[in-house]
Structure formats: C-alpha cells, structure tokens
N, C-alpha and C positions, 0 to 999 in steps of 0.2 A: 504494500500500500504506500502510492506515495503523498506526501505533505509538501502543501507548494509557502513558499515564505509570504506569499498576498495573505494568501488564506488565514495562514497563523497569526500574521500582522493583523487582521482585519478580527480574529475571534481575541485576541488579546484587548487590541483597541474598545471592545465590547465589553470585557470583562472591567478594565480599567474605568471606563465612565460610567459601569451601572454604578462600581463602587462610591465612586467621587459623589453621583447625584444622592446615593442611597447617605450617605453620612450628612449631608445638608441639611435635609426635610426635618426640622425639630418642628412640629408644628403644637402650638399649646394645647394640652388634652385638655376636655370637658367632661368633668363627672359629678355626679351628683345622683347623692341615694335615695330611694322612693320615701318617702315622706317628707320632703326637704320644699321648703317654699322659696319659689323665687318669685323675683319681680320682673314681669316683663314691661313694658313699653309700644303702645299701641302706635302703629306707624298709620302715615294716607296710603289707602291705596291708589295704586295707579291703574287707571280705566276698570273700575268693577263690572261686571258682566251686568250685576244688577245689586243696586241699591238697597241695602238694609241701615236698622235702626244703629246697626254701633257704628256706621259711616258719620254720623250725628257726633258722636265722641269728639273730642280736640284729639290731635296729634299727642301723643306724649303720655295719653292718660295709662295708669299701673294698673297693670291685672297680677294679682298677687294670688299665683296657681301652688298646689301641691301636686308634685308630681305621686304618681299611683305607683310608677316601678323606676329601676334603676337607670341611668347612661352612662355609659363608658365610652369616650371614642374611642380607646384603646379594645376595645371588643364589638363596639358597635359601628355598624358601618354608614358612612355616608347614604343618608334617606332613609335611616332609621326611624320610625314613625313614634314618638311616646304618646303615653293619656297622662293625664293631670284633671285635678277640679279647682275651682275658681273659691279661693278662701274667705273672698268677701264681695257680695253685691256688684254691680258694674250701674252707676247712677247715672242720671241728666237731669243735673237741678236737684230736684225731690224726687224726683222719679224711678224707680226703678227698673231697668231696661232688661239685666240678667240679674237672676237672683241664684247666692251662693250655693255652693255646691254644684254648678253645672258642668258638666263634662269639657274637656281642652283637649283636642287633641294639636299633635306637632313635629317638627322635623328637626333631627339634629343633620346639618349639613354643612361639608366645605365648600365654603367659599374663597374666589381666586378675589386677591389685593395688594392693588398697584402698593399702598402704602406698608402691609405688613412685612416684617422683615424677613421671613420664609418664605412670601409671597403667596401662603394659602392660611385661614385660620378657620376655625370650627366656630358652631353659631348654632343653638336653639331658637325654632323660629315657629308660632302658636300659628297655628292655619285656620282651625275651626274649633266654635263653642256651640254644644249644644244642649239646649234646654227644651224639654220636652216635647222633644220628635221635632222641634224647631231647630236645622243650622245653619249658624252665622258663620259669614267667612272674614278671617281677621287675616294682620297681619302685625306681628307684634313679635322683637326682639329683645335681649337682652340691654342691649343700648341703646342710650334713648334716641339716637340719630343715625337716618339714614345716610347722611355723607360720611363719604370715607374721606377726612380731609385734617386727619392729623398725620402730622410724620412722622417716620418708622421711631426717631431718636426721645423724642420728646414723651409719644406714648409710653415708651416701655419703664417708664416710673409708675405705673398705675395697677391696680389688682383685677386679678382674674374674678370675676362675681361668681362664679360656678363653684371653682376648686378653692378659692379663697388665697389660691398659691401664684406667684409667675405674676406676667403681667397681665393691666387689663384688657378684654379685647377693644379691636382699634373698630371705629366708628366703621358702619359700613352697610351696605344693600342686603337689604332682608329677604330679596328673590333672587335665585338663580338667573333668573332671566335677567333684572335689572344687571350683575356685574355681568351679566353677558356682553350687555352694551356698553359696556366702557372699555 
C-alpha cells in the first residue's frame, strides 16, 4: 500500500486544526436546577403573526418562572425545550392578564455574537405561557436587552445570572433568526 506525502500533509493538516478550533470554544455553560427561579425579561416582538394580550406589556416587564426540571448545556443540547410556571401574576394596571402558576415553556439555545469573546454564548429564551388551554406567544430573555452592543472587554466584569459563576451574558437577540441577520 502506498502513502503519497499530499495525502498525509493534507490528513495531518486536518488533524492539527480540529485540535486548535476544538481548544478555543470555552463557551459559558448554563445550569440551573428544577426549582430555581429566574427572572426573565419580556422583549417586543418582531412582526407577531397575531396579536395577543401580553403584546400590551412594556418591553422589559419580569416574569419570574420556576423552572419544573433541570439545564445543563453541558448535557443538554442546543433547542433543548424546558417547562417552568410563572411564580407571580403577569398584571396591566390592576388587571390581571396571567395569573400565577401558568405553564412557560422555552429554549435553551446558542447563539452566534459578533461581540462575545468565543463568539457563541448560551441563552434561555420563554416562547410560550399557557393558561388554560389558552397560548400566548412571548419572547423573553435573561437580559433585559435585545442589542448586543456591549464589548467583549468591558462585559466580562459582570455575572452569569444562571450559574451565579463567570461572567454575565453579553446583551443580545433572543431569536435565532434575528442574529441571523446580522
């Protein structure tokens, strides 16, 4: 059998920069254990198919979910779907829109970021609440903002709000699709 030196050049070359990329990818894990309450941040949507009541919300307003089971990115994979329920009311005025206890479901997903310094980080992001055979489609992040518009240097003094460890994540698009477009 013979071995031609392209050949070997070219299976070495291969070997050499899976290594290189594979040591780079630190990307900040997300976990948190089923009964742990976090606070998400209700974003605008962009172009709703169709209009409901929590479109009414301001931008920014907290839905403070228990989650029902665990996340690991380190075990869970990109569009990982969790459940959660909603720890307190979601109001307008005096009004109550969802009343506590209502079902969350949502996605743990990586997202690509010009600013993060790995250039991908992990993000819990609340898709749907349902309350009594009624579902609302949300969209609501850990952060309260949808611009990714802090720099890689400046962020990473900040804490991770999931793991309580590392830093915190960098502002940014709570759809797939939006960082599509950038």
């Amino acid at each position: 059998m013979r071995f031609s030196l392209p050949a070997g050049l070219c299976v070495l070359g291969v070997c050499v920069a899976s290594s290189a990329f594979g040591q780079g990818a630190r990307i900040q894990p997300v976990r948190a254990t089923a009964g742990t309450v976090l606070t998400f941040h209700l974003q605008t949507r962009l172009n709703p198919a169709a209009r409901n009541v929590l479109d009414s919300l301001p931008k920014g307003t907290e839905l403070k979910v228990r989650l029902l089971e665990s996340i690991d990115s380190g075990v869970d994979r990109d569009g990982f779907e969790f459940r959660g329920s909603l720890t307190s009311p979601l109001m307008l005025g005096n009004e109550v829109i969802v009343r506590a206890d209502a079902e969350v479901r949502g996605l743990l997903v990586l997202l690509r970021s010009r600013n993060h310094p790995e250039g991908f980080r992990y993000e819990l992001l609340l898709t749907h609440i349902t309350e009594n055979e009624r579902i609302y489609d949300v969209t609501a992040s850990l952060n309260s903002s949808l611009i990714d518009s802090s720099a890689a240097p400046a962020a990473s003094a900040n804490a991770n709000p999931v793991t309580g460890e590392g830093r915190k994540e960098r502002q940014g698009a709570v759809a797939k699709t939006a960082e599509r477009q950038n």
